[in-house]
C-alpha positions in Angstrom: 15.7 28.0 -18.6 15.0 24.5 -17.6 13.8 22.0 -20.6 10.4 21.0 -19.9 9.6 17.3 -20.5 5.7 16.0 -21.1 5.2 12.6 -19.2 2.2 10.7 -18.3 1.7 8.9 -15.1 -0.8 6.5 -13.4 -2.8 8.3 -10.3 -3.5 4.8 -8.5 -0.2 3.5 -8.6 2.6 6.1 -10.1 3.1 4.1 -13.2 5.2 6.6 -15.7 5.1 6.4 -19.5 6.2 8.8 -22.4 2.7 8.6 -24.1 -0.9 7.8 -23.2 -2.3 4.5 -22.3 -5.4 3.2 -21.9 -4.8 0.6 -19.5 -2.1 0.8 -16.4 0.4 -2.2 -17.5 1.2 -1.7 -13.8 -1.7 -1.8 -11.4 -4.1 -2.9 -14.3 -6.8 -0.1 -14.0 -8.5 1.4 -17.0 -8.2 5.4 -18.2 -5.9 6.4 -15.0 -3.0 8.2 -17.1 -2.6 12.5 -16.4 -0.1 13.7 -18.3 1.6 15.8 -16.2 4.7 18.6 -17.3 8.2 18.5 -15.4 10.8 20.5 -15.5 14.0 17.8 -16.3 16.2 20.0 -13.3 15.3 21.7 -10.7 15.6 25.9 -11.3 18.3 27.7 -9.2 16.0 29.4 -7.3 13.7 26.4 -6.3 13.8 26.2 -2.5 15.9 23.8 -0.9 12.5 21.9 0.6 12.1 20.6 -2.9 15.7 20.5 -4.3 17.4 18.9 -1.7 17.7 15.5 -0.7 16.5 14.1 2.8 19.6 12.5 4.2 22.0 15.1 4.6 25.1 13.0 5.8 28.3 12.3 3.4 30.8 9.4 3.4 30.8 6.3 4.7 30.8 5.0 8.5 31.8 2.0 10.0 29.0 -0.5 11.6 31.2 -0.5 14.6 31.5 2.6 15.3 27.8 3.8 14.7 25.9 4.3 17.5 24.0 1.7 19.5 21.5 4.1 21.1 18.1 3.8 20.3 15.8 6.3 18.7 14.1 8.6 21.4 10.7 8.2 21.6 7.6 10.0 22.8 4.1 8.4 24.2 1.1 9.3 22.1 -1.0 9.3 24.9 -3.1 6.6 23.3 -1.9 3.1 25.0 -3.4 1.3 21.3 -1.8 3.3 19.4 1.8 3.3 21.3 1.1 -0.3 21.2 1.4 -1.0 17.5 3.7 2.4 16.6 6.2 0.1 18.7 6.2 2.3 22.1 5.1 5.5 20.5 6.0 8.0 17.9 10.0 8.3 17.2 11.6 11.7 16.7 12.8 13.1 13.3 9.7 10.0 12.1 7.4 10.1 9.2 4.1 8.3 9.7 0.9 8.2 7.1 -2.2 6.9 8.2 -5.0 6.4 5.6 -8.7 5.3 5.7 -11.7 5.7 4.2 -14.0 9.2 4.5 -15.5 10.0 8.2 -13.7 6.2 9.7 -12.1 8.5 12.2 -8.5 9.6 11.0 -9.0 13.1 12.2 -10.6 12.1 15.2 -7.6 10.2 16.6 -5.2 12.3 15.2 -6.8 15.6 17.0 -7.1 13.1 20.7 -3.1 12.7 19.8 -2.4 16.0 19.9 -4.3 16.7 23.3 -2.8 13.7 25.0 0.5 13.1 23.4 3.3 13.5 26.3 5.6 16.3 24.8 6.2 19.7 26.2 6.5 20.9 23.1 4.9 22.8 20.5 2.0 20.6 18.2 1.8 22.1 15.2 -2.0 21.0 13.6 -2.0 21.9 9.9 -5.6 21.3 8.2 -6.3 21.8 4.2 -9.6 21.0 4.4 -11.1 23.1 7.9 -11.2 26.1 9.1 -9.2 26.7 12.5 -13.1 27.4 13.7 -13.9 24.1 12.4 -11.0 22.5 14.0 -11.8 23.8 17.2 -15.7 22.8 17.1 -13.7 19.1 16.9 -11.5 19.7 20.0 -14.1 21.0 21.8 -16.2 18.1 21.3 -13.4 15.6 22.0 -12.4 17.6 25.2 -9.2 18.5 23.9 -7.8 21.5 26.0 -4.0 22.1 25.3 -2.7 25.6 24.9 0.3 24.5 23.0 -1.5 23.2 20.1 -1.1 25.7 17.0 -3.5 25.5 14.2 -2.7 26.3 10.8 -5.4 25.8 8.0 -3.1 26.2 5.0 -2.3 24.1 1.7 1.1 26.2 0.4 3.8 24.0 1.3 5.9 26.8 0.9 4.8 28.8 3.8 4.2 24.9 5.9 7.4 24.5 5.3 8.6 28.1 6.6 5.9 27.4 9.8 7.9 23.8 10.2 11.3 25.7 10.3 10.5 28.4 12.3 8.7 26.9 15.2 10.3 23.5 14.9 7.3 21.9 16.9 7.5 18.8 18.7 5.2 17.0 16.6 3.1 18.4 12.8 0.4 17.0 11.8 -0.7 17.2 8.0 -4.5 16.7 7.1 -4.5 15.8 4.2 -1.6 15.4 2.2 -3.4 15.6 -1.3 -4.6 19.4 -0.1 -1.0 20.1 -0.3 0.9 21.9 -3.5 3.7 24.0 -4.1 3.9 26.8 -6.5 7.1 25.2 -8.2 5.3 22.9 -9.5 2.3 23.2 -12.7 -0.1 20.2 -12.0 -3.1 20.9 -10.3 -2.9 19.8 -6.1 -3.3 15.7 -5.5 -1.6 15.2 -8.6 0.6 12.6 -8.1 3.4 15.0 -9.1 2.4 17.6 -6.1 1.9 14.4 -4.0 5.2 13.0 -4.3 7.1 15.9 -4.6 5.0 17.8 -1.5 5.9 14.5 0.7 9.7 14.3 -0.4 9.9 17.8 0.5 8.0 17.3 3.9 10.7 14.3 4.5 13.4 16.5 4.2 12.2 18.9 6.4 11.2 15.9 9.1 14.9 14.3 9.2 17.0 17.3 9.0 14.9 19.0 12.3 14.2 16.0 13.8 10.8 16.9 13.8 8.1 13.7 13.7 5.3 14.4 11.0 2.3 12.3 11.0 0.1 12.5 7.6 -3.5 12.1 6.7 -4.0 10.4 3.0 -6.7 10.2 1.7 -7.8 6.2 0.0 -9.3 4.7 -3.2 -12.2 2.6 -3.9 -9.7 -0.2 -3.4 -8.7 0.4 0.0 -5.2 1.9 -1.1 -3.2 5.2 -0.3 -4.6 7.5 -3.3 -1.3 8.4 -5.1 1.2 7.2 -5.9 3.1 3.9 -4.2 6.4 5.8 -3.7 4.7 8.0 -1.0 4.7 4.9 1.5 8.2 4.0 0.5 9.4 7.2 1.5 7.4 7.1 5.0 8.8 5.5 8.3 5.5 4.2 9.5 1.6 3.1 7.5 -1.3 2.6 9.3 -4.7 2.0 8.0 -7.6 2.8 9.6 -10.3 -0.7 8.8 -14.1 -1.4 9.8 -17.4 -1.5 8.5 -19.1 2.4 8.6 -22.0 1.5 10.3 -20.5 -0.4 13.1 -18.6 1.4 15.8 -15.6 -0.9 15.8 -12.8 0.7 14.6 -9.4 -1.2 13.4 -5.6 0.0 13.0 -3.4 -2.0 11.0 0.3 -1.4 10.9 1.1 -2.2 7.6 4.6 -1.2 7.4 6.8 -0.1 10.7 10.7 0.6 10.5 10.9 1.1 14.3 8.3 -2.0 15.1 6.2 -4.9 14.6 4.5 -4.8 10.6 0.7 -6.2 11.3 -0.2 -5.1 14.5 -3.3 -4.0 15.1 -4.9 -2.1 17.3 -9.2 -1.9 18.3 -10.7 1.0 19.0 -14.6 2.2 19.7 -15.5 5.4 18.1 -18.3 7.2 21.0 -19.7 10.7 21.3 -16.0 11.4 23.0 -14.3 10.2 20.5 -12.1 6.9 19.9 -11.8 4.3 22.9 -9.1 1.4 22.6 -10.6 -2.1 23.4 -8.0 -4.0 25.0 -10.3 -7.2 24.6 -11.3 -7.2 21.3 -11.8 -10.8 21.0 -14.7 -9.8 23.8 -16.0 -7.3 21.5 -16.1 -9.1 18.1 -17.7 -12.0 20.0 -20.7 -10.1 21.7 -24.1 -10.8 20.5 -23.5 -14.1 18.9 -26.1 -16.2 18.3 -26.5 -19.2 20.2 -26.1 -22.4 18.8 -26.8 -21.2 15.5 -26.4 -23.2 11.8 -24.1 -21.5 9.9 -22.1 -19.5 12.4 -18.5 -20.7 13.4 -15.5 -19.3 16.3 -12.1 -19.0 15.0 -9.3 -17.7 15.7 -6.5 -15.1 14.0 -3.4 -14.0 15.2 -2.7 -10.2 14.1 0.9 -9.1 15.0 1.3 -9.9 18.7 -1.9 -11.0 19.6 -4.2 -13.4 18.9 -8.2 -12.6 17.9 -11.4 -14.5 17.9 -13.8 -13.9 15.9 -17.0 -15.1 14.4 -17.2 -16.6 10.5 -21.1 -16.7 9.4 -22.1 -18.8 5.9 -25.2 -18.9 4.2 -26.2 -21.1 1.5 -29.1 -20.7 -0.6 -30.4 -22.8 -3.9 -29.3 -20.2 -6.9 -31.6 -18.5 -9.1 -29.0 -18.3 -11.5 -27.0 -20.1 -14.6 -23.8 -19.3 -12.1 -23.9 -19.7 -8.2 -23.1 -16.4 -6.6 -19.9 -16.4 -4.2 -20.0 -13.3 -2.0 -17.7 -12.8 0.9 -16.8 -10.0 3.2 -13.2 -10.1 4.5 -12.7 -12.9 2.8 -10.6 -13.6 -0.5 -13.4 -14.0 -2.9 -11.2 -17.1 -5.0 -9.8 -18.8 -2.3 -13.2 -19.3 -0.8 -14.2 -20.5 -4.0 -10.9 -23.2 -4.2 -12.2 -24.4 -0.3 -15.5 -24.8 -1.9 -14.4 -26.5 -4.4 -13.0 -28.8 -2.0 -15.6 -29.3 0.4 -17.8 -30.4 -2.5 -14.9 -32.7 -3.9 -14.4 -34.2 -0.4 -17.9 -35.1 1.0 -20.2 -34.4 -1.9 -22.5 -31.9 0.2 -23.9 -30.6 -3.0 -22.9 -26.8 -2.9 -22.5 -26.8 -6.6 -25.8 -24.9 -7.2 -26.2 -23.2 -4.5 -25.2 -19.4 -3.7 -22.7 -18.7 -0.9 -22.7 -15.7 1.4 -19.7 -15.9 3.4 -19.0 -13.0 6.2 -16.2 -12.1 8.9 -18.6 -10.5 11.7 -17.1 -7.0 12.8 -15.5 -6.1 9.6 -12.0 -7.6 10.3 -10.6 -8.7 6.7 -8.5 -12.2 7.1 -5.2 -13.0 5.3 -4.2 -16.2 6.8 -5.1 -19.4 6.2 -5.4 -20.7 9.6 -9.5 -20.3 9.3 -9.9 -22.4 6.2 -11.6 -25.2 8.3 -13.8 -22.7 10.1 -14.9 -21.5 6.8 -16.2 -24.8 5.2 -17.7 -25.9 8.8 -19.6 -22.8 8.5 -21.1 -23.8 4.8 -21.8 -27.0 6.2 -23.7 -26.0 9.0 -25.9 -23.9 6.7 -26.6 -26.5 4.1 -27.1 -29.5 7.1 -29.2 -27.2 9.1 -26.9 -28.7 12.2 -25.2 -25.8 14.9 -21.8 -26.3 15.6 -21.0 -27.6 18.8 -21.1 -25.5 21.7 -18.0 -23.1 23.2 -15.6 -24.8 20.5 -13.1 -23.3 18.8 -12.3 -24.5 14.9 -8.4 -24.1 13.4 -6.3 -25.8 10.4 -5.6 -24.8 7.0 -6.9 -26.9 4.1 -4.9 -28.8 1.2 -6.3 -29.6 -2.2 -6.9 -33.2 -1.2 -8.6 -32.5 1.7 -5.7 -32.6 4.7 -5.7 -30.5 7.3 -2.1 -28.6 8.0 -1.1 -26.9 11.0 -1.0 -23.7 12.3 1.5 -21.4 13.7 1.2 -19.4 16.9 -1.3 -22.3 19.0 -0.3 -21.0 22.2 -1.9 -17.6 21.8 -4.8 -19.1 20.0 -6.1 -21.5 22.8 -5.2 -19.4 25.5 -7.1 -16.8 24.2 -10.0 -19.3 23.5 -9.5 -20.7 27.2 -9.5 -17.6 29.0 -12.7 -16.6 26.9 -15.0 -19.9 27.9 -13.7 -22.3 25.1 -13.8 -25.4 26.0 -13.0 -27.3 23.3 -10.8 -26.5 20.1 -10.6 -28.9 17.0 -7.2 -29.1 15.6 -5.3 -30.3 12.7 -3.9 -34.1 13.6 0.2 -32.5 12.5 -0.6 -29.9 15.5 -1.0 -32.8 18.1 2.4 -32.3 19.7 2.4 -28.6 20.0 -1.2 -28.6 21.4 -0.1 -31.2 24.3 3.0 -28.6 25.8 0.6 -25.8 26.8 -1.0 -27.2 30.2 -4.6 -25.2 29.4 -7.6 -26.9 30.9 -9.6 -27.8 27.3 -10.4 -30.6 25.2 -8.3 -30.9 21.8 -9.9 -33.0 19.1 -7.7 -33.5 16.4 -8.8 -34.7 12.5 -6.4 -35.2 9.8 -9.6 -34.6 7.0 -12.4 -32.6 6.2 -14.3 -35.6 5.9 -13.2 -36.5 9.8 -14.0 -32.9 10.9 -17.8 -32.7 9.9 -18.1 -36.1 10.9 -17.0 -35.3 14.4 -19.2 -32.1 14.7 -22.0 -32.9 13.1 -22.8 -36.4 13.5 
């Protein structure tokens, strides 16, 4: 009999520790420790799904003689989603997508499988519908495919014999945390059913060459409930983004072995289900005020392509000992740092005033390249003064108030120029790169903060 060992592990991030903890020394959360029992080998009879390794192959090759083909792909049907998969879904793949409740995982995920171009056998495996349910959905989104099988079912014993025996040309798994197998004590979403559940689902995907596409489900922090290890073990993460109450939808490739990492793709979620916006900068720009203090065009580049988008501020005196900083797709601190700057540099007084900074369309931004575009935004709404008209603002700030360059300007302004732009201010460093691209707008360049508000606003 196998020696059972006690353990417990972390549920947000798969932190493992002999005894209990109060805190995660990992991911720093409070009380996330479930002890969970393991068995320190596998028993005899386990079934190979959950014994065996994923990679079947033995001994060593040389680079030389391995083989340069590429991996056969098929088209998802979905020109968005081929688009940031890297030309569509690869055979013998694993991919996870994630997102909040209701953002529209399902949905896209049940369009794939009436649209994908395969011939064969979709296998549609649900552990949270009914197969009546399911179909209420495809009917709805107009899905009519007569080789779609459903299977509502949370065994991964008999998945697994359904995988095997039909060997579709693409499974589909809503949700992974549903899944358990009977080998295993801990109750179904534990992270021991979750990891083991996918590491026996990955075995079954590369030894049948058989793509599998997964549904997790997310925490209150945005992340892949379970833990990490499940999206090491994947080939492809995407993650559904947006703001519920708008009808933008967002897919971000965070981590691609057969593409680009960061692409994203927009989509529109209607009555028929979701739409891809090839023109999202269009989109995200629509209904913008005009001439309005406090609202400011920028640009971000996402993967391939370059976005524009609109960065809203609004300062008000504070009611309290502590001025409020609230963003939304913003990193809370390094707004605080620019503030810090802007106050440093041309002694607006901001210091007792509450800042509410947004990104309109729910887009979350990473890069740096809209630092400028943030603190002309405060500026505006303290001054009271619009932003000049149709111009775009880029540079990333220093400390001391210089403005750096940024990467990618030909995507940037050629987006901006094919969109109405007709004038884009520009860090001084970015002078020479601006000057090659033969686009029909006006470049203002400033080396300073202080130079940029005095050149807009004056």
């Amino acid at each position: 009999m196998a020696k059972k060992k006690t353990q417990f592990v972390c549920r947000n991030c798969g932190y493992e520790v002999s005894g209990w903890m109060g805190r995660c020394p990992s991911c720093k959360e409070f009380n996330t420790f479930d002890e969970v029992t393991e068995t320190a080998s596998a028993p005899a009879d386990a079934r190979p799904a959950l014994r065996a390794g994923w990679i079947a192959e033995r001994g060593t090759s040389k680079l030389s003689e391995v083989s340069r083909e590429t991996e056969p792909r098929f088209s998802s049907g979905i020109p968005e989603l081929d688009r940031i998969l890297g030309g569509g879904f690869v055979e013998g793949s694993m991919t996870l997508v994630g997102g909040d409740p209701g953002i529209g995982k399902s949905t896209l995920l049940m369009q794939v499988s009436g649209s994908a171009k395969i011939d064969s056998e979709i296998l549609y495996v649900s552990g949270e519908e009914s197969k009546s349910q399911i179909r209420m959905r495809a009917d709805r989104l107009g899905v009519k495919r007569d080789s779609i099988s459903l299977c509502s079912q949370t065994s991964f014993e008999h998945i697994s014999d359904l995988i095997s025996e039909h060997k579709p040309g693409l499974c589909i798994i809503d949700s992974i945390q549903t899944l358990y197998s009977e080998e295993i004590s801990s109750a179904p979403g534990s992270v021991s059913q979750t990891r083991e559940v996918t590491a026996g689902l990955l075995r079954l995907c590369k030894s049948l060459n058989v793509p599998i596409v997964l549904v997790g489900h997310v925490t209150k922090d945005g992340a892949i409930a379970g833990p990490r290890i499940i999206e090491h073990m994947v080939d492809t993460v995407l993650y559904f983004e947006g703001d519920g109450s708008s009808s933008l939808r967002m897919l971000r490739a965070t981590k691609n072995r057969f593409g680009a990492t960061g692409e994203m793709a927009f989509f529109e979620m209607t009555q028929k289900g979701l739409i891809g916006v090839e023109n999202a900068s269009a989109l995200l720009l629509s209904g913008r005020p005009h001439m309005a203090p406090g609202s400011v065009i920028t640009s971000v580049v996402e993967g391939t392509r370059a976005i524009l988008l609109e960065i809203q501020a609004l300062m008000s005196p504070t009611a309290y000992s502590n001025p409020q900083r609230m963003t939304t797709g913003l990193d809370r601190n390094r707004v605080s740092m620019l503030l810090a700057v802007l106050e440093s540099q041309c002694k607006v007084g901001i210091a007792n005033m509450d800042a509410y900074i947004n990104v309109v369309g729910g887009m979350r931004i990473d890069e740096t390249a809209c630092d400028l575009a943030i603190l002309c935004a405060v500026f505006s709404s303290v001054s009271g003064k619009p932003l000049r008209e149709n111009t775009l603002v880029l540079g990333e700030v220093g400390l001391t108030g210089e403005l750096r360059p940024v990467s990618d300007l030909e995507k940037r302004i050629s987006d901006a120029a094919r969109l109405g732009f007709s004038a884009c201010v520009l860090p001084g460093a970015s002078k020479s790169a601006a000057e090659r691209l033969a686009l029909k707008i006006e470049y203002i360049y400033v080396d300073k903060i202080s130079e940029a508000i005095d050149v807009l606003f004056s």
